[in-house]
C-alpha positions, 0 to 999 in steps of 0.5 A: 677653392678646391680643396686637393688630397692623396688617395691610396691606391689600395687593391681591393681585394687584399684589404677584404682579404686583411679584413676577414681576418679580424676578429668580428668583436674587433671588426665591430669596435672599427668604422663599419666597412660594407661588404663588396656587393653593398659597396657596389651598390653605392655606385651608380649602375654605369659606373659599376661597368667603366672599363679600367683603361679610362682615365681619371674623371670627375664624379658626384659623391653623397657623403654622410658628413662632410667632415668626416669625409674631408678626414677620411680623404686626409688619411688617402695618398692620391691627389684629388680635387673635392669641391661643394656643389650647390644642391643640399644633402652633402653632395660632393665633386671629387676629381682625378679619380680612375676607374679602378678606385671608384670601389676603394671610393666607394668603400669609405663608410662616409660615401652614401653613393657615387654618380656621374657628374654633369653630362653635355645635354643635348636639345631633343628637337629638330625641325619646329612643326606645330599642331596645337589642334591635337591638344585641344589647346584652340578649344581651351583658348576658345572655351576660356578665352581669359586664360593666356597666362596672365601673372604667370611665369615659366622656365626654359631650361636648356640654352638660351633662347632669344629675348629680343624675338618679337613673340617674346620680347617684353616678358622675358625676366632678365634679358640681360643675362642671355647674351651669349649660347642663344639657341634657336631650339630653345626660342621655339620652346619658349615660342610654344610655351608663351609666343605671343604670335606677333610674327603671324599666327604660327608663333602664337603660343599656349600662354601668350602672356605669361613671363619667360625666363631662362636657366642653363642646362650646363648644371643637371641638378635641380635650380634653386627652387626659392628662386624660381618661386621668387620670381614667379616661375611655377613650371619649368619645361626640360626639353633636353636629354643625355643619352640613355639612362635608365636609373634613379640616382643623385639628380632624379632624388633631388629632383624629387626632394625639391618637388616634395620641399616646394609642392607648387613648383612643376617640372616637366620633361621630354620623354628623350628621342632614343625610342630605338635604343636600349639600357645596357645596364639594369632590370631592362639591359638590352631590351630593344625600344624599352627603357630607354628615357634620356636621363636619371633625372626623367625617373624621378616620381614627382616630375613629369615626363612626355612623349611625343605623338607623330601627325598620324596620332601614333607614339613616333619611333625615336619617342623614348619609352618606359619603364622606369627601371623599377617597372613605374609607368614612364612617360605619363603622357605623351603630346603632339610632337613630330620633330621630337619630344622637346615640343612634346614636353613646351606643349605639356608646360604650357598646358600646365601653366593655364591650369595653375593660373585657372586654379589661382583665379579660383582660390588665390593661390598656386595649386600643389604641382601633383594637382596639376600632374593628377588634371593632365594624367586623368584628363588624357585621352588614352591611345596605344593599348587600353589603359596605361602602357610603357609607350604613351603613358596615361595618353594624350594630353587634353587641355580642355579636359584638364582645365574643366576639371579644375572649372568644375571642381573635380578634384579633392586635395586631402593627406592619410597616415599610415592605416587611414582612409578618405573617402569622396562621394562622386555622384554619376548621372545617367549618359555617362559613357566613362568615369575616370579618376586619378589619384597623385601624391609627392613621394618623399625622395627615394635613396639612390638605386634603391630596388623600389623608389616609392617611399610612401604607397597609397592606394585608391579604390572606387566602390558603387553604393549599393552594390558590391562593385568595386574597381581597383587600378589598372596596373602593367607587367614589369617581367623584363621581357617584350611580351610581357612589357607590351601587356594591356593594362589590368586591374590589381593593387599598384605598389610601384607608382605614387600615379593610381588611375581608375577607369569605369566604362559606361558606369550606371547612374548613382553615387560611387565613392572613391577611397585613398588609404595609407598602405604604406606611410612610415612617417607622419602623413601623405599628401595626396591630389584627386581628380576625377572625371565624367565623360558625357555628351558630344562636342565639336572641339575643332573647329570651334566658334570663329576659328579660321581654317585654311582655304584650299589646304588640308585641316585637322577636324576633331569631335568627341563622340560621347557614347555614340558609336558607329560611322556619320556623314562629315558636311559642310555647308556655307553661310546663307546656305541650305545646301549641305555638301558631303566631306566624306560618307561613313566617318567612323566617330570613334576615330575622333578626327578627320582631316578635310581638304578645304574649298579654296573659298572664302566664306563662313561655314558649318559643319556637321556629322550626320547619323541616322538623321541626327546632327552634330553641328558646329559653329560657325566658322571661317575659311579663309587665306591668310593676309599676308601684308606687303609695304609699298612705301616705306617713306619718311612720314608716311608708310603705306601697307596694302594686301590682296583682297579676299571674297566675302570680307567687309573690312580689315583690321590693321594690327601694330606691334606695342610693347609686348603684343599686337594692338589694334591700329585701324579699320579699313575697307579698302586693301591699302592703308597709309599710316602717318609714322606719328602713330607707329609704336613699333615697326611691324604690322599685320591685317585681318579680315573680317568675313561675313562678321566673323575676323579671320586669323592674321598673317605673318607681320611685316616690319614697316621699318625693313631696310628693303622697303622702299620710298616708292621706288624699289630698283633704279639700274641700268641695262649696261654700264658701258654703252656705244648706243642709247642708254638704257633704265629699268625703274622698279616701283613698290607701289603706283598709289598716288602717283603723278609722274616718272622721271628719268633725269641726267646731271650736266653742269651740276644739275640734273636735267630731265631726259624722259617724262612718263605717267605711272599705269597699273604696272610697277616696271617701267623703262627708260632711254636716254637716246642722245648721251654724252661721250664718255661719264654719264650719271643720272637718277629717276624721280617720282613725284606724289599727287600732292606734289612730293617728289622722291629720288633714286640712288644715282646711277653712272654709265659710260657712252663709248661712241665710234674711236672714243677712249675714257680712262678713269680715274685719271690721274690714278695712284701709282700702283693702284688699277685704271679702268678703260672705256673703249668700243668693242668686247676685246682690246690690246693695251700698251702703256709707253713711258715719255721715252717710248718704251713699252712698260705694260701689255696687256689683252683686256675683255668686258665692257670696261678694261682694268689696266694694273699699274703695279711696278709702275713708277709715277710720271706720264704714259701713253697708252695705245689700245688696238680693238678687234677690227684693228683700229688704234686709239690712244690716250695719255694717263698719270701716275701720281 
């Protein structure tokens, strides 16, 4: 129950005033009272500017003892709301207080700091548009095919996302409490994290058998960690923002408390969409496009936060930026995200979650999350400006590049005091084109809107043995100005950022050591993680062996060069070919990537990047269009699927949905298959095929049990439902395999009667005609019968013969009130209904093949109803009303 209080709406000012003329010895017996900028100070930078006119709000407060708060709060005669909130560290919300009393709030001795409360966050994502061949995630999925996620588990925080999606259903921990506030934006992340890609290949994600939870983004403040680890969860993905906020208060040091208190556990953070935008308060205020991440909580040192990569590999525009607001290097990274940075962020999660479990398969246990951090940050490939910068961090994520550092056991993990050193020796051979290491520790939590949030400064120093040659961190401006913020990085001494990077181009072959010392610990020891790399060789990393690219459509190409320079020739050449064809002449290599307009072709090819007579050369691969399966019957015991053939391909494989993922169900060389429903598990199905050895990617799964799909026929109807010729059918068919016979049959005396026969051709439209029907109702239905001798039926169907001075009233008797249809010859007619004495009760001119006749305000009994069509004929007929 929250508890209610009377606060005393003291002016300020006066109270200063009263306060100075006490004698200091006095004044030293009192409560301390701070001084007004202190007092400001405990606000958090937003509220510093509320304007007076606002009315009462709810705030977070940080008391120092809870208890002595409630007393202080006792003694104030305004009414107020406190209620305890679930983060530790006596965190309060205080409710009904006005913008003019934040300074009298904030000046009680017990207050620490004064912050917003939870803001409405918004989704920061708005078309779905993937490229996981930017990451090098279908490298690593190749490279480490075992890695999918497997014991594993990872948090969606935002709104619910849909458990029972077939990419997700299964492996979604607690399904039951996402019943309400589903969202499709949170579906795609969770799909882009973990899908299993059960709908077709684009709903596959990064760790397709990892569990997913979710967790609501209505509270800001971090979840109860225990209970994430609890169930397994060691990454949480935050792909959400609150409009600019450019400062570290109550949610960025829990966040940074709880990263430090439980250091396996990592949260990653979209970087935010407001690219364009600028702080309005702060060291950066009204900077154009600086500064500008979506909430406090992104500040944080022990997170991480992602911006977004446009298809063109540049940082987008509405891509938020940094830097923090003490000048740290924010975002860390930045990942494909061209709808926005909320992919941006599921890629970095997902990437992270197969580093930990890699990690786990090696040593048995989680990884600390600044390990984790140190892969992604070192492993990154830079772009924008050399180095570092305020607009893609550390660079682009590489997911190959992380997970072979960890392979190789590139990193030390290691603690120093204050004054102490650790050194590593990393042995360089020759061919090494860059040396790259990364260093990363969990800083204790700040206190809010401290000048400098780094608590505990390492620093990291690589040396050459030998030699005199040593090579600091590359370090950025932090002067408020656009000049100065959009400086390459240079090397010096960093004592804002607990992220130390160190790159050396082409270093000479030797031993070279790398040094972290405790410039600044106050207290006890620091952890700290170490990743380092050596960048060497050349590679294809897209396409990779028995990828698939699409035929006839434009595809990513990605290489890594090494040290070699300069522009190469881009082939490719088919399988059982020695005919290499030219892509495109001069590719620059330092480019990386190339996207190439594949032949519409369906075959195994290579490719290779020709310099001076020396070939980097893939692996074979695989052009083909996906195989997107229909139904053609959707029977009681028997469904059939059938697809369009491919060129060059000896078999299918035919792929069923089971309790999480799709399982093998059958091998086929033909492009049908029918599957006894026996053997179904659940109701969707795919196809692969196999090309020249190598199987292609499937296409989007059908659902065999889908409400359209037919039992052999897909539309029966007639071309009128009213008719003063022939009747006239059209039969739809899904399919004519095996097939024996069509039929049109007409009901007469209770059974149906068959009209016209014909034999099933190559085609699956058919027309029937009923020449001779019976005046007035006619209802009839089409069959088909099996080669083995099954016959399936239509839906019936009704129409209505109207020969030459036929009239048929329907339904009749008709419920007094209720309407009366007219089947009668000729588009346009006169109606009168008499009553038994010969006055006209109704007249009406009807038009359509069937008239609706009202008999609203009739009163029951017999009534004769004259009908004069256009060429002036009169009919008549009796109708009762009952």
């Amino acid at each position: 129950m929250p508890l209610r209080y009377k606060l005393k709406q003291t002016p300020w000012l006066p109270v200063l005033c009263l306060l100075a003329l006490v004698p200091f010895q006095l004044q030293a017996q009192q409560v301390a009272t701070p001084p007004p900028r202190l007092v400001n100070q405990k606000l958090a930078p937003h509220l510093q500017q509320l304007s007076k006119d606002l009315p009462a709000a709810s705030y977070r407060v940080r008391v120092s003892d809870t208890q002595r708060f409630h007393t202080w709060l006792q003694q104030q005669p305004l009414t107020v709301t406190v209620q305890e909130t679930s983060p530790p560290g006596n965190v309060l919300l205080i409710s009904g207080i006005e913008p003019a009393q934040l300074l009298l709030l904030a000046a009680s001795p017990e207050v620490l700091y004064v912050d917003k409360p939870n803001r409405r966050a918004v989704e920061e994502l708005e078309l779905r548009d993937v490229d996981f061949v930017v990451n090098n995630i279908y490298a690593a999925q190749a490279a480490l095919p075992e890695l999918a996620g497997q014991g594993m588990a990872v948090s969606v925080k935002e709104s619910a996302f849909d458990p029972a999606d077939i990419d997700l259903q299964g492996r979604v921990i607690d399904p039951e409490a996402m019943a309400d506030n589903r969202s499709p934006h949170a579906t795609t992340m969770a799909t882009l994290i973990a899908g299993a890609g059960n709908t077709g290949s684009n709903g596959r994600g990064i760790t397709q058998h990892a569990l997913i939870a979710h967790s609501s983004f209505e509270e800001l403040f971090p979840d109860d960690s225990e209970m994430l680890l609890r169930q397994g969860i060691s990454v949480q993905n935050h792909s959400y923002g609150v409009g600019v906020e450019n400062y570290y208060g109550l949610e960025a040091q829990a966040y940074d408390q709880e990263a430090r208190q439980h250091p396996v556990l990592l949260h990653v953070f979209s970087s935010g969409n407001s690219g364009d935008q600028s702080e309005t308060s702060g060291t950066y205020a009204n900077l154009p496009g600086i500064a500008n991440l979506t909430g406090q909580f992104k500040t944080s040192k022990n997170t991480l936060s992602v911006g977004a990569l446009d298809p063109a590999g540049q940082v987008g525009i509405r891509s938020s930026r940094g830097p923090a607001y003490d000048g740290r290097i924010k975002p860390e990274l930045v990942a494909h995200g061209a709808a926005g940075t909320s992919e941006s962020a599921a890629v970095v999660s997902g990437i992270a979650l197969l580093v930990q479990q890699l990690y786990k398969a090696q040593h048995g246990s989680l990884p600390p999350a600044a390990l984790v951090k140190a892969a992604l940050i070192n492993s990154a490939d830079d772009t924008g400006n050399p180095g570092p910068d305020f607009v893609s961090g550390f660079g682009n994520a590489d997911a190959l590049g992380a997970l072979r550092s960890i392979q190789a056991q590139h990193f030390k993990i290691d603690a120093v005091a204050m004054g102490q050193s650790r050194s590593f020796q990393v042995r360089v051979p020759a061919g090494v084109h860059r040396l790259k290491a990364t260093l990363v520790w969990h800083d204790p939590e700040a206190e809010p809107n401290a000048e400098k949030a780094l608590v505990n400064d390492l620093d990291l120093l690589l040396r050459q043995s030998g030699s005199s040659k040593s090579w600091r961190p590359w370090v950025l401006s932090t002067f408020p100005h656009p000049d100065s913020l959009h400086r390459p990085a240079r090397r010096g001494l960093d004592r804002l950022n607990n992220v130390e990077q160190i790159t050396v181009e082409k270093p000479a072959a030797g031993t070279y050591t790398l040094q972290v010392s405790g410039f600044r610990v106050p207290q006890g020891v620091q952890e700290f993680s170490l990743v380092y790399e050596l960048e060497q060789g050349r590679e294809w990393l897209h396409p990779i062996a028995a990828t698939t690219l699409t035929a006839g459509q434009p595809n990513r190409l990605v290489w890594q060069s090494g040290a070699v320079t300069g522009a190469a020739d881009l082939q490719y050449r088919l399988l059982g070919s020695d005919n290499w064809q030219t892509i495109a002449q001069n590719v620059d290599l330092s480019e990386g990537s190339y996207t190439w307009q594949t032949p519409d072709t369906v075959a195994t090819a290579q490719l290779r990047l020709l310099q001076k007579g020396t070939a980097l050369q893939s692996e074979e691969f695989v052009l083909a269009r996906p195989a997107h399966p229909r139904i053609g019957f959707n029977c009681e015991e028997q469904v059939m699927l059938h697809w369009p053939a491919q060129p060059n391909t000896q078999e299918y494989q035919v792929y069923q949905l089971g309790a999480t993922h799709l399982e093998p169900l059958l091998r086929t060389t033909d492009t049908l298959a029918v599957i006894n429903r026996n053997l179904l598990k659940d109701g969707y199905l795919a196809v692969a095929p196999f090309i020249q050895g190598l199987q292609a990617t499937y296409g989007r799964s059908v659902p065999a049990e889908f409400a359209a799909s037919p039992c052999f026929i897909s539309a029966f109807q007639p071309e009128q439902l009213v008719t003063p010729a022939e009747a006239l059918f059209s039969l739809g068919l899904s399919t004519t395999y095996q097939l024996a016979q069509l039929r049109l049959e007409r009901l007469e005396k209770g059974e149906f009667k068959t009209v016209q026969t014909s034999t099933p051709s190559a085609g699956l439209h058919y027309q029937f005609i009923d020449q001779a029907p019976v005046p007035g109702r006619n209802v009839y239905r089409a069959s088909v019968t099996t080669a083995d001798g099954k016959t399936i039926y239509s839906q019936e169907e009704t129409i209505i013969y109207t020969p030459k001075n036929f009239v048929q009233v329907y339904p009749n008797p008709v419920q007094a009130g209720e309407p009366v249809f007219v089947a009668v010859e000729g588009e346009t007619v006169t109606v009168q209904l008499f009553d038994r004495l010969g006055r006209l009760m109704r007249e009406a001119r009807e038009t359509g093949m069937l008239k609706e006749v009202q008999t609203k305000g009739l009163l029951p009994g017999l009534y004769i109803m004259r009908l004069t069509t256009g060429n002036g004929t009169v009919l008549s007929s009796k109708v009762i009303l009952q």
